[in-house]
C-alpha positions as CSV (number, residue, x, y, z in Angstrom):
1,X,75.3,97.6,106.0
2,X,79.1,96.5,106.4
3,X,79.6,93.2,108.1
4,X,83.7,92.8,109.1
5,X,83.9,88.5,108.6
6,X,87.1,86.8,109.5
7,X,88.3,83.9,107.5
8,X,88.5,80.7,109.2
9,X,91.0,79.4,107.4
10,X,95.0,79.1,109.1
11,X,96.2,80.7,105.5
12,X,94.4,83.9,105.9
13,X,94.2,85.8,109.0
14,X,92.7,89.4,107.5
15,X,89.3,90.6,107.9
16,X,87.1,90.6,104.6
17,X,84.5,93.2,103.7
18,X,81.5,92.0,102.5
19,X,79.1,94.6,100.9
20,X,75.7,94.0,99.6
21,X,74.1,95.7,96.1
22,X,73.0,98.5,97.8
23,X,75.9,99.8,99.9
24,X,77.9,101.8,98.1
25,X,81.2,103.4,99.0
26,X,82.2,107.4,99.0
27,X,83.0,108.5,95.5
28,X,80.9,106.1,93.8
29,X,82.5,103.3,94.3
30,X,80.2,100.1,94.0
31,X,81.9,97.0,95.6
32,X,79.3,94.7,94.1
33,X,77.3,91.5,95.6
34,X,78.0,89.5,98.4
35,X,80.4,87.2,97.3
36,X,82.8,89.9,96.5
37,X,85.4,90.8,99.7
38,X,88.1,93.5,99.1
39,X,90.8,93.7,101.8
40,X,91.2,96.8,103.6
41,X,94.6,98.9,103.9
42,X,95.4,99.8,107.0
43,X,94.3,103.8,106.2
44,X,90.7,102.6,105.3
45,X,90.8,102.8,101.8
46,X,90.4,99.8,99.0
47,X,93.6,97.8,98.0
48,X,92.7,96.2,94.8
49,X,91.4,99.0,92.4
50,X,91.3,96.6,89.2
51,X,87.4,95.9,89.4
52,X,85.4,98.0,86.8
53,X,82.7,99.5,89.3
54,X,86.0,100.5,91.2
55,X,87.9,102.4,88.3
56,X,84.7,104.5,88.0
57,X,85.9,106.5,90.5
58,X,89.0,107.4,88.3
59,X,86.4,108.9,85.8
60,X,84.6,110.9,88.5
61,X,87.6,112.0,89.9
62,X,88.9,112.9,85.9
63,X,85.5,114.9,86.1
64,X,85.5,116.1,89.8
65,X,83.3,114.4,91.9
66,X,81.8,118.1,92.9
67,X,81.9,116.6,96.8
68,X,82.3,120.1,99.1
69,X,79.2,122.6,97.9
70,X,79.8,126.1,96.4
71,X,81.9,128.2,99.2
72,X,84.2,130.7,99.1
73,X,86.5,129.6,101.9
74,X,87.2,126.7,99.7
75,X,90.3,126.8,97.1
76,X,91.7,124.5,94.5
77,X,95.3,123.5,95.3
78,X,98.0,121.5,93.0
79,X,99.2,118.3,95.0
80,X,102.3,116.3,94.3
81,X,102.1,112.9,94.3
82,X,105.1,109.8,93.7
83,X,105.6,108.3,91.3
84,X,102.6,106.6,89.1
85,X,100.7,107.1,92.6
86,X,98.2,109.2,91.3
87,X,95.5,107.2,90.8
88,X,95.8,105.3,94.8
89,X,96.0,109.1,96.1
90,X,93.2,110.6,94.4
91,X,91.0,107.6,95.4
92,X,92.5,108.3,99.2
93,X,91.3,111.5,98.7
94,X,87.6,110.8,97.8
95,X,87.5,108.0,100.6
96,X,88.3,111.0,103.1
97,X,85.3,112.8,101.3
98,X,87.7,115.4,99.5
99,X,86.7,117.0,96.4
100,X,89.4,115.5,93.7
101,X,90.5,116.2,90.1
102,X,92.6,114.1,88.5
103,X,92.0,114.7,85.3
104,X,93.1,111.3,82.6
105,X,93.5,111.0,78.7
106,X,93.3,108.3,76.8
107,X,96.5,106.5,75.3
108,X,97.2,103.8,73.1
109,X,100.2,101.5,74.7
110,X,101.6,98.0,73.2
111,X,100.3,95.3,75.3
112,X,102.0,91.8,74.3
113,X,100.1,90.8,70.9
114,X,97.9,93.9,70.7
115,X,97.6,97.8,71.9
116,X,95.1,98.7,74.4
117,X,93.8,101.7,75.4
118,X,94.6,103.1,78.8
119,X,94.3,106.1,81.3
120,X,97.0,107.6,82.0
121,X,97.9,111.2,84.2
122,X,97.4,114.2,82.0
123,X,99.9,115.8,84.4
124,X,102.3,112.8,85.8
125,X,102.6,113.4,89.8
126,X,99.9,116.3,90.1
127,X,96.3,116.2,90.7
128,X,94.1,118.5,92.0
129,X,92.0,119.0,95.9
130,X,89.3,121.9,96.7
131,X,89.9,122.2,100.1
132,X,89.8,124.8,102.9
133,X,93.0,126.9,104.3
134,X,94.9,125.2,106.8
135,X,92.8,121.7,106.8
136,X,96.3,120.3,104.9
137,X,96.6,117.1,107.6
138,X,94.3,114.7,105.6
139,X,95.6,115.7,102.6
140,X,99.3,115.6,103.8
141,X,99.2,112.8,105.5
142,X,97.3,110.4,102.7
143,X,99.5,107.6,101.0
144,X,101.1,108.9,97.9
145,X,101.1,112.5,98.7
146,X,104.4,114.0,98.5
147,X,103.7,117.6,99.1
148,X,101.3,120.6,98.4
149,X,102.7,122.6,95.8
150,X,103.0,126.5,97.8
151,X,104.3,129.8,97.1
152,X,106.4,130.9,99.6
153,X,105.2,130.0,103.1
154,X,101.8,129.5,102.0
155,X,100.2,127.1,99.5
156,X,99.3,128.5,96.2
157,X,95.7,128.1,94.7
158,X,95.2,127.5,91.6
159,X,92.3,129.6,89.6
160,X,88.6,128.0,89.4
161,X,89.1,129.1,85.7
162,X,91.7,126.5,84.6
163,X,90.2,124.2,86.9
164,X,87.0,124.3,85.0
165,X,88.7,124.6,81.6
166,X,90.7,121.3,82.3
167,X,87.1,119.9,83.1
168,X,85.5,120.7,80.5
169,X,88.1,119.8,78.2
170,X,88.1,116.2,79.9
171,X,84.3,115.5,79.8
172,X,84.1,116.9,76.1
173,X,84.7,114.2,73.4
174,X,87.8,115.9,71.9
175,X,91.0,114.0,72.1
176,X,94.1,115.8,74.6
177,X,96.8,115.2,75.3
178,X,99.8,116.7,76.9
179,X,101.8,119.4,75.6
180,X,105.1,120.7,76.9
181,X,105.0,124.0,78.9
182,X,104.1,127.2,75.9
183,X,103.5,130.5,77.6
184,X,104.1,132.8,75.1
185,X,102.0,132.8,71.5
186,X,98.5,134.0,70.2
187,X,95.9,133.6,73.0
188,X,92.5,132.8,71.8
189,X,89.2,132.0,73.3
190,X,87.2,129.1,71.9
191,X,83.3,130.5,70.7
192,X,81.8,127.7,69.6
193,X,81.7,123.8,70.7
194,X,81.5,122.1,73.8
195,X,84.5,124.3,75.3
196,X,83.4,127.5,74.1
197,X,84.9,130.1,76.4
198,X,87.8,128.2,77.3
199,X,91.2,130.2,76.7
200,X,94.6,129.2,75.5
201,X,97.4,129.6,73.0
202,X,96.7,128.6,69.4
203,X,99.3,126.5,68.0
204,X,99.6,125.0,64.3
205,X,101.7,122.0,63.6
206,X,101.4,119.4,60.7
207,X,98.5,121.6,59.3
208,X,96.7,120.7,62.7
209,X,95.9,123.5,65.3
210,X,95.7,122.6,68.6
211,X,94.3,124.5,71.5
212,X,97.3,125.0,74.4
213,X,96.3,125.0,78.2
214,X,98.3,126.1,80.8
215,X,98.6,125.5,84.3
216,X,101.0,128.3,85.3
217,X,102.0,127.3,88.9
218,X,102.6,123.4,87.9
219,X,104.4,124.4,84.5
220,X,102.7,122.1,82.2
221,X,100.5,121.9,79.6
222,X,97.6,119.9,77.6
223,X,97.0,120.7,73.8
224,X,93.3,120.1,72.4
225,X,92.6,120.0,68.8
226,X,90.0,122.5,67.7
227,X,88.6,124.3,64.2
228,X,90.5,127.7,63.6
229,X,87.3,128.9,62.8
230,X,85.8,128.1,66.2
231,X,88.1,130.9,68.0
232,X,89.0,134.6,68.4
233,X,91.7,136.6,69.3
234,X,92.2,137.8,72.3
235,X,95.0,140.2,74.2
236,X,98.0,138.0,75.5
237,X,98.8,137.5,78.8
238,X,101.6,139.3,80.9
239,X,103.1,139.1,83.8
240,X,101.9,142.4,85.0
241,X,97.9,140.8,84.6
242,X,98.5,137.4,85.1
243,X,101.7,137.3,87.5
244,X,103.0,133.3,88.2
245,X,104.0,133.1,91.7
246,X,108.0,131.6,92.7
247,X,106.7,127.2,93.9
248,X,107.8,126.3,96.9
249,X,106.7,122.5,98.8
250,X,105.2,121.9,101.6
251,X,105.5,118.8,103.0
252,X,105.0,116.7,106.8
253,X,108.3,116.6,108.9
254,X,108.9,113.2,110.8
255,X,106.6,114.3,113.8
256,X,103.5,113.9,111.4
257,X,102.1,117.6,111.7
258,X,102.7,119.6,108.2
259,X,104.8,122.3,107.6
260,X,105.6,125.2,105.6
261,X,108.5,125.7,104.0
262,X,110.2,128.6,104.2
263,X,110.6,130.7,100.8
């Protein structure tokens, strides 16, 4: 039960939320006892994302939250976000009941006296929203969004397969990280391990050998480390079998209704 309370004091003028134990929010997020209140932006969604119940949702959406069931209507598409919004537009996303990947890795960053570790992007600007062909207005039209990436007039999806690679890779223990764009190399699939049947380019630097993923149609990367032993050969990819399509945007003019952009 959500009880809208305004505060009676002449400083503050904005209704407060006040959630009890049991109410949780889409995505997962828990908003915690009664004497917490979170203002509430003017699209519906939660302003302060700083609470630790609340950047839960940043690891379900790192996972997928797996919110729309098994169809075959529904595709994964590549969105464009501004800059260092990713975080606000994926939890935008899930609040409109979206199925979101934005999948994070773990980085070490000076912080005054001492280095933290934080999330951060795994691809700066992109994440990721299953959704069905032409429903792009709530995606379009959430803050942060820039653009769905497309190819040519219409926008390009974006295999399950390196969907669910990314995924796994992300839920596994192993450290990533990301990699500048490598096409070209020896493709390998993994055999053994929690990624086994995940596919990439092997690469060996510094006596380490990291696994390369690629997302063609964004034109980046993430390197995993893995056991040369773990993996096999397997026949290289070509633009005749695995063609990458020419990225166009698509964005919302001024009138508010998307648009496709012309190729």
């Amino acid at each position: 039960m959500l009880v809208l309370m305004r505060e009676s004091s002449s400083h503050c003028h904005r209704p407060r939320l006040i959630t009890r134990n049991r109410d949780r929010w889409p995505a997962g997020i828990n908003m915690g006892s009664v004497s917490h209140r979170a203002k509430l932006c003017p699209f519906g969604a939660l302003r302060n994302v700083e609470t630790k119940k609340q950047r839960n949702c940043f690891q379900e959406a790192a996972r997928g939250n797996r919110m729309v069931e098994q169809d075959l209507d529904y595709e994964w598409y590549a969105v464009c976000t501004r800059h260092q919004h990713e975080k606000v537009a994926a939890r935008v996303l899930a609040y409109k009941q979206l199925e979101v990947f934005l999948p994070l890795y773990k980085a070490r960053r000076r912080w005054k006296d001492r280095f933290k570790e934080i999330s951060l992007p795994l691809f700066p600007g992109y994440l990721f929203v299953r959704e069905r062909q032409e429903r792009w207005l709530p995606i379009l039209t959430a803050p942060g969004v820039c653009h769905i990436v497309s190819c040519g007039e219409r926008p390009a999806a974006i295999p399950s397969s390196e969907i669910e690679a990314l995924r796994r890779i992300v839920e596994s223990t192993l450290r990533i990280e990301p990699h500048p764009f490598l096409k070209s190399g020896d493709w390998v699939r993994v055999k053994y391990g929690p990624i086994a049947g995940v596919e990439g380019i092997l690469l060996r630097k510094k006596n380490i050998d990291r696994l390369v993923l690629s997302v063609d149609m964004l034109g980046k990367s993430a390197a995993v480390e893995v056991d040369v032993t773990h993996v096999e050969r397997i026949p290289a990819r070509t633009p005749e079998n695995h063609p990458v399509p020419r990225i166009n945007p698509i964005s919302v003019p001024t009138s508010g209704r998307p648009a496709l952009s012309a190729a």
